[in-house]
N, C-alpha and C positions, 0 to 999 in steps of 0.2 A: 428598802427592798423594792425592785420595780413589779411592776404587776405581772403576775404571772411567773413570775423567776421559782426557779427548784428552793427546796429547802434545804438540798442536801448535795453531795459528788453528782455530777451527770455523767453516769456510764455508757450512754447510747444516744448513738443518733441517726436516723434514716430521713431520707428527703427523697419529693416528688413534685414533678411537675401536672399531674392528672390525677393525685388522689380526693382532690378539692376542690372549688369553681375558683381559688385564687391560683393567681400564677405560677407560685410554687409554694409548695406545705416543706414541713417539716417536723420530724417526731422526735423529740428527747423523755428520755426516761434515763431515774437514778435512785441514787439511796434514799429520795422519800417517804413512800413509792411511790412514784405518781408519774403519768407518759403525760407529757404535755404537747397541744398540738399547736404549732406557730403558722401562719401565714406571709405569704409577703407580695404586696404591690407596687409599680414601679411610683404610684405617687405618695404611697399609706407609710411605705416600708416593710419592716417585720412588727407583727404586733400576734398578743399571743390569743388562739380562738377558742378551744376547748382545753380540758382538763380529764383522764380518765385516771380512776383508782384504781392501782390492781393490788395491794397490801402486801407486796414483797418488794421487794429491792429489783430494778428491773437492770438483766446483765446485754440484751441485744435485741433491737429492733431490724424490722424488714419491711417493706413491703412487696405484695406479690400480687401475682394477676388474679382474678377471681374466676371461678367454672366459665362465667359467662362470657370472658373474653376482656373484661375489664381492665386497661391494666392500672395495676395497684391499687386494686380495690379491695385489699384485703390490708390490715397490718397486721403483723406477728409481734408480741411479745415474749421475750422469756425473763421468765424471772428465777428467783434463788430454791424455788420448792421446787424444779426441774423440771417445771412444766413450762409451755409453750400456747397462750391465750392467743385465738385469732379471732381480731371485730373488723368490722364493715368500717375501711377508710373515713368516710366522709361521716356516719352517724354514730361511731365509736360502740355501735353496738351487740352485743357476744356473738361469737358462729361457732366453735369449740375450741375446747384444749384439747393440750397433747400430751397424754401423759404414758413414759415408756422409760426416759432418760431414769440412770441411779446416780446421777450426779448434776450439779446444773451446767443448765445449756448457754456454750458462751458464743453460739455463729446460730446467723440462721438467712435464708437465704430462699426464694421460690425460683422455680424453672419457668424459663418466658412461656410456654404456653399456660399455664396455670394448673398444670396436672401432678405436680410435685413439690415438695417443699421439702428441702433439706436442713437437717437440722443436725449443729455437732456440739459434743457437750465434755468435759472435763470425767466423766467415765471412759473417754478413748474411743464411743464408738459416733456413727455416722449414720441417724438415723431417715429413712425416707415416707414418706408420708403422702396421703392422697387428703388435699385439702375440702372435696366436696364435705364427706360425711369423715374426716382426720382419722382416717382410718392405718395401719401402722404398714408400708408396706413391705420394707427391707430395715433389719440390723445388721449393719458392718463394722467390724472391731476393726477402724480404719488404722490407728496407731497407738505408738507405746506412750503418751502422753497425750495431754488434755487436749483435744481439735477446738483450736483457736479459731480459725476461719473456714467459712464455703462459700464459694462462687461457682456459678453456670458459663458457661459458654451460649453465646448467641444460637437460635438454632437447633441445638442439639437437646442429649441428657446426659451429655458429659458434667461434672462438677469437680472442683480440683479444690481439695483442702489442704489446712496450713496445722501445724501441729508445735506442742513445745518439747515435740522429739527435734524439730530442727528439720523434719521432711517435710514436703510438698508432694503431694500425690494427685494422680487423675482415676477418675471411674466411671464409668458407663454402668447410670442407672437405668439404664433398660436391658440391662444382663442381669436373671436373678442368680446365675450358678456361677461366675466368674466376672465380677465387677471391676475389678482392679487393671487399672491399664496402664500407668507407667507413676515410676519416680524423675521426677525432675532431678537429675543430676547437677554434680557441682552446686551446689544451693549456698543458704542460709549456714553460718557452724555455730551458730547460737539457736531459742528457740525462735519461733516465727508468728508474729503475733496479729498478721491482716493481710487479707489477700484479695483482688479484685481483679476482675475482668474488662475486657476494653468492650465499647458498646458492641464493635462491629464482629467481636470472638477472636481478634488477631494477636494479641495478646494477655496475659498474665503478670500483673504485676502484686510484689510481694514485700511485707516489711517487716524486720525482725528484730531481736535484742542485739544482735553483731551491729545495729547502727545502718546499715545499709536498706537501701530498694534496691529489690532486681525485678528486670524485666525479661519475662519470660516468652518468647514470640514463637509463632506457629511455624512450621517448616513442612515442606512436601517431604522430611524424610518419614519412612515409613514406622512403625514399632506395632513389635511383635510381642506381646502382652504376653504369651505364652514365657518367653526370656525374662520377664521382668519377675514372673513369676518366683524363675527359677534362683532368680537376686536375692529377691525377698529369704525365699528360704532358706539360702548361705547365708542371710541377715542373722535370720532366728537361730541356726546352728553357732553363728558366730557369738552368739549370745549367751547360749549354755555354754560351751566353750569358755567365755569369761568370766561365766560365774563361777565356774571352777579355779580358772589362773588368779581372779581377785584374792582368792583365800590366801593363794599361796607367794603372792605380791604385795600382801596388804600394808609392811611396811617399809615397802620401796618411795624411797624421798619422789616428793608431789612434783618437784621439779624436772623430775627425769621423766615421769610421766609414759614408760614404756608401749606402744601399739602392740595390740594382742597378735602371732602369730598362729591366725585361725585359716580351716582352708580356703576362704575366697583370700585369704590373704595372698598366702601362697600362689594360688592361684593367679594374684594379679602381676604378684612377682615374676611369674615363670612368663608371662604375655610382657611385661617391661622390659625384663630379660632377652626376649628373643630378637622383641623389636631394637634394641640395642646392640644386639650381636648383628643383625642385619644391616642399620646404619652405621655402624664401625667397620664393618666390611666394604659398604659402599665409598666408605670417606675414605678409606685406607685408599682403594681401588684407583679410585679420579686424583689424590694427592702422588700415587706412586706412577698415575699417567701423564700426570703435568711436571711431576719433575722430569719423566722421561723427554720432553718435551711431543707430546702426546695429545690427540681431543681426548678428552676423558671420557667413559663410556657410560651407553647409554641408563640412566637412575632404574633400577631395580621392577620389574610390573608389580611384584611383592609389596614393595613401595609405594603402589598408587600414583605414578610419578610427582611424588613431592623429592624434596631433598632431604639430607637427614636427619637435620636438626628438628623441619617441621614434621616429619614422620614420627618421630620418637616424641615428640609436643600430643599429638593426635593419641600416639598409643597411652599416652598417659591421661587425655582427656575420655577415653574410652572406658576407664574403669567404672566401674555401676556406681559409685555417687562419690562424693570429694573426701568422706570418710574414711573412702578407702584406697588413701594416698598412700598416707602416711604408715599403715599394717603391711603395705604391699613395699613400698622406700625400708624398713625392716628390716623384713626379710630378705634383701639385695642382696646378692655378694659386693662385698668390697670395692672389687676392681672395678664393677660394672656402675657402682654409685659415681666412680672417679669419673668414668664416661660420660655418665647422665650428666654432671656438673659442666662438664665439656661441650655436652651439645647444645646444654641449657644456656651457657655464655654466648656462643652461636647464634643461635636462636636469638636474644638480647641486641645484637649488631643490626637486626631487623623488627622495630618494637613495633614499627605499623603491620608488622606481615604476620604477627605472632600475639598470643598470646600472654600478653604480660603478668596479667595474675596469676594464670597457672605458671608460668618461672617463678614467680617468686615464693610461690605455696612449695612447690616442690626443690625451690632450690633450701628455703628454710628448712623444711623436714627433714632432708637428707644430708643437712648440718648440725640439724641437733643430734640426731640419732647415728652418725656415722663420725662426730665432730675428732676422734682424737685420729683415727684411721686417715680422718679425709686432712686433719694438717700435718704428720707424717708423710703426705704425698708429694715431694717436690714439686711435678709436672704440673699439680692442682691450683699452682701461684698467680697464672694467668688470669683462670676463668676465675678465681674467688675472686681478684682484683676486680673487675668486670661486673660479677654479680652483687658485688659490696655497693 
């Protein structure tokens, strides 16, 4: 056994370049319990410097700035009793705990000025904390599973958690009456198990059970927290809603796996729907101008001047998260699924100019759920070629 090594799983690990006079420190803790503190010099190496006992099993480390401007003068432990110990970086010794969580805490996380610490824990909520005197300042029932990760934004008191509902959320904790500011859409479809930010706040990046990282980057578009709200809530209704249709589905074969038609569903349908009828109008228009031998006219303002294959790509990346592809694909009419397939082949002829992943999400779903309708279709022999 080398010196200093765990005696057990090592579930955590945070590192700093200023919480120590060595170049860079770094903190593990695990099933011991014991947070051990490593060092490293460009001529020593890594060698291990301290040792703290805290007698639980320790789930995630942090470091965070302290009152005084310090940065990372503080480390956060959480352990399995659902408390969150915080000692003085460099002398490992107590400042307080944090005790609030009813479950343990698996993220933890401070705001670069040192006035906050966030902490999320497997009770679903998102707890905010003032490190002076850990005093408790905000609970948010952030989501419907365990919040696996929190990260800050540079700058700000945004924090954007990861959850094994499979969402990714942002919040402004310096709102105490309306914290909630948007879901990242299209995400993770598994749950999400690490989330981090980029030094400079430019991006978010995310890793989950699906196997993948996504990176999530900053855009001048605007959102309107007020609408995401109103997502969320179709969430929740979508949700009673299903706890009803389970009962009465409970033994329809796993493989067919039917999407709920709830009202966002519908809802997304009727905006898929339109935006389909608008770009089949247009395509119609310019094919029946060019046969004529004809300029074709001018692409729809409706349209944003895209074309239609990429308009109908947009409207379908506009629904409030990737969840709600497949509930809204559904409830299609028939005909108009035959289109979407149509534009979605389209669309394909152009793989740099387009979306590929959403073709191929929404060309699957709208094959499994429409599969016997959609090979009855003669016309449909093209594009299935194409999208095969």
């Amino acid at each position: 056994k080398a010196a200093g090594e765990h005696a057990g799983a090592v579930l955590a690990c945070a590192a700093s370049t200023s919480a120590t006079d060595a170049t860079c420190a770094a903190a593990t803790g695990g099933a011991d319990p014991e947070v051990k503190i490593w060092t490293w010099e460009p001529a020593e190496g890594l060698s291990h410097a301290k040792t703290l006992r805290v007698d639980e099993e320790v789930l995630a480390l942090a470091y965070a700035r302290d009152a005084r401007g310090r940065r990372d003068g503080f480390l956060c432990v959480a352990t399995t009793d659902h408390c969150v110990r915080v000692v003085f970086a460099d002398s490992l010794k107590f400042k307080v705990s944090l005790y609030g969580h009813a479950l343990s805490v698996l993220s933890v996380a401070g705001s670069f000025d040192g006035k906050l610490l966030a902490t999320g824990s497997a009770d679903k909520t998102l707890k905010l904390w003032g490190l002076e005197f850990g005093d408790l300042r905000r609970s948010i029932l952030a989501h419907d599973d365990a919040v696996t990760g929190v990260a800050w934004l540079k700058g700000t008191h945004y924090c954007v958690t990861t959850s094994k509902d499979g969402a990714v959320k942002q919040w402004d904790c310096d709102r105490l009456d309306e914290p909630f500011v948007q879901l990242f859409r299209r995400g993770h479809c598994a749950e999400v198990w690490a989330v981090v930010a980029a030094p400079d706040g430019a991006a978010v990046y995310t890793a989950g059970a699906d196997r993948s990282v996504r990176c999530w980057a900053r855009t001048d578009e605007p959102v309107f927290a007020s609408e995401e709200r109103e997502a969320l809530v179709d969430a929740v209704q979508d949700r009673i809603e299903a706890g009803r249709e389970d009962e009465a589905t409970e033994h329809v074969s796993a493989a067919i796996a039917p999407a709920r038609a709830s009202a966002t569903a519908r809802k997304g349908a009727e905006r898929v729907a339109e935006a389909l009828e608008l770009a089949q109008g247009e395509a119609g228009a310019a094919a029946a101008a060019l046969s004529a031998g004809k300029e074709p006219p001018a692409p729809s303002p409706l349209m944003l001047g895209s074309d239609p294959a990429t308009y109908v790509l947009s409207r379908l990346a506009a629904l409030p998260s990737a969840a709600d592809l497949e509930p809204a694909l559904l409830v299609l009419p028939v005909d108009l699924v035959a289109v979407l397939l149509g534009f979605l082949a389209d669309a394909l002829d152009r793989p740099a100019a387009c979306d590929v992943e959403l073709c191929a999400r929404a060309s699957a779903c709208a094959l499994r759920l429409h599969r016997r309708a959609v090979a009855a279709h003669a016309p449909l022999r093209r594009p299935l070629r194409k999208l095969r």
